[in-house]
Phi, psi and omega in degrees: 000137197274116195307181163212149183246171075014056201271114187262348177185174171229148248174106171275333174208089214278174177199060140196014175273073156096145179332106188091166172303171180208108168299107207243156197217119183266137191254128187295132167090123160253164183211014173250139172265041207283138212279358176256016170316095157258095155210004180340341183260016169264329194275010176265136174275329184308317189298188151068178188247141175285147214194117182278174174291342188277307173311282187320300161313333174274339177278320150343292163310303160310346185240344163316340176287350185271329185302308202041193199283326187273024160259176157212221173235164172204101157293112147251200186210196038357209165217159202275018195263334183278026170222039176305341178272331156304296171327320182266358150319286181311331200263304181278003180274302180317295155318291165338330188245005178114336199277095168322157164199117171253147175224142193252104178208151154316320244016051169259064108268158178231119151205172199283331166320280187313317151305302190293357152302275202304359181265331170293339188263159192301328196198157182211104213269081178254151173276140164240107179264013169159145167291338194248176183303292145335312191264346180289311175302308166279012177239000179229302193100007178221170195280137182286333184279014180275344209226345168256009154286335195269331179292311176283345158293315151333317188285298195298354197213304160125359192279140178327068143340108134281142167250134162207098190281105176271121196252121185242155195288123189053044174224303190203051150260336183328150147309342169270320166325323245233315140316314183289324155343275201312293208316313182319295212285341214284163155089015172273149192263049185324118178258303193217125165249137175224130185245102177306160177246135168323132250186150158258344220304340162299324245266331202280017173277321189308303210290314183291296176308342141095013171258151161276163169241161230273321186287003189335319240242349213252168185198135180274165238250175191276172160306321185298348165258358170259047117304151176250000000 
C-alpha cells in the first residue's frame, strides 16, 4: 500500500521555516494542547486530506525553480512526528530528488518511528515550550517526558537545531526563565534561536470552532523580555 500524510495546508514560499525559500506542508494532528496555540484547527489527526507521497513530491518538484539551491521542504504542523512513519517516506522520497528537509516539531513524541525522522532530516525546527519539566506541562497540557527524551537524543547525535520559543508576558520572560532556557539548550547542536513574541492572531479559529480559549490570560511580552 502506497503511505500516505495528512495534509492539513502548504505554505509556498515559506522564508523563515529553515534556510532559503521553503515549501512548507503543515501535516494534521496534534496531541499537546498549548495555551498560545493558533492552529486549533490542526489537532484532529482525522482531519486535512490524505496526500500520497508521490503527490506531495511532485509539487516539490514543480516549485523547485522558487526554491534555489539554498531551499527545501519543511513539515510543520500540528506535528509532524505523529506520521512518523510516512513522514520519513517522505522525507527519503525528497532526499531522492535532492531536496533539503527541515521538520517543525514540539517533541513531544518519543517512539523509534520518530526518531528515525528525527535523524533523517536534514534540520530540525525545534520548540521550546518551557525550559522546565513542570512549566512543559502547564503550557502543553501533556506529560514532558517524551520531549526530554528527544533533547537527549538531539544531544547524542548532534543534528542541526533552530530553536524556537514563543514568549509571552508573565509566562518564561524572567530572568530565571530565561536561565533555564540557556541551561536547556547546552549541549545542543543550537544554530539559530528566535524568540517569538505571543501573538492573538487565532483566537477567531477557537471562536469558529465553538472551543474556549486557553490563552486569555497572555499578553504579549516588552522587547526586553523577548531577549535571551
Amino acid at each position: 500500500m502506497t503511505p500516505t500524510l495528512r495534509v492539513h495546508s502548504y505554505e509556498s514560499f515559506g522564508a523563515v521555516d529553515g534556510p532559503g525559500i521553503r515549501l512548507v506542508v503543515f501535516l494534521q494532528g496534534c496531541p499537546l494542547r498549548c495555551l498560545f496555540c493558533h492552529n486549533p484547527d490542526t489537532w484532529s489527526p482525522q482531519g486535512g486530506t490524505e496526500t500520497t507521497i508521490p503527490d506531495l513530491v511532485r509539487r516539490a518538484v514543480r516549485m523547485r525553480p522558487y526554491l534555489g539551491q539554498d531551499g527545501g521542504v519543511t513539515f510543520s504542523g500540528g506535528e509532524p512526528l505523529l506520521q512518523a512513519k510516512p513522514l520519513l517516506a517522505a522525507i527519503q522520497a525528497l532526499h531522492d530528488e535532492g531536496f533539503h528537509v527541515a521538520v517543525d516539531t514540539s517533541g513531544g513524541v518519543d517512539t523509534p518511528d520518530t526518531r528515525a525522522v528525527l535523524d533523517a532530516a536534514d534540520l530540525i525546527l525545534l520548540d521550546v515550550k518551557s525550559p522546565t519539566q513542570e512549566g512543559f506541562r502547564a503550557v502543553t497540557g501533556a506529560d514532558p517526558a517524551p520531549y526530554w527524551r528527544n533533547l537527549d537524543h538531539l544531544r547524542a547525535t548532534q543534528k542541526p537545531i533552530w530553536v524556537r520559543q514563543v514568549v509571552a508576558h508573565g509566562l518564561n520572560d524572567t530572568p530565571a526563565e530565561k536561565d533555564a532556557t540557556r541551561a536547556l539548550l547546552q549541549g545542543l547542536n543550537v544554530q539559530r534561536i528566535d524568540r517569538l513574541p505571543y501573538h492573538e492572531l487565532g483566537i477567531h479559529k477557537y471562536e469558529a470552532l465553538g472551543i474556549p480559549y486557553p490563552g486569555a490570560h497572555l499578553r504579549p511580552p516588552s522587547p526586553e523580555e523577548l531577549k535571551l
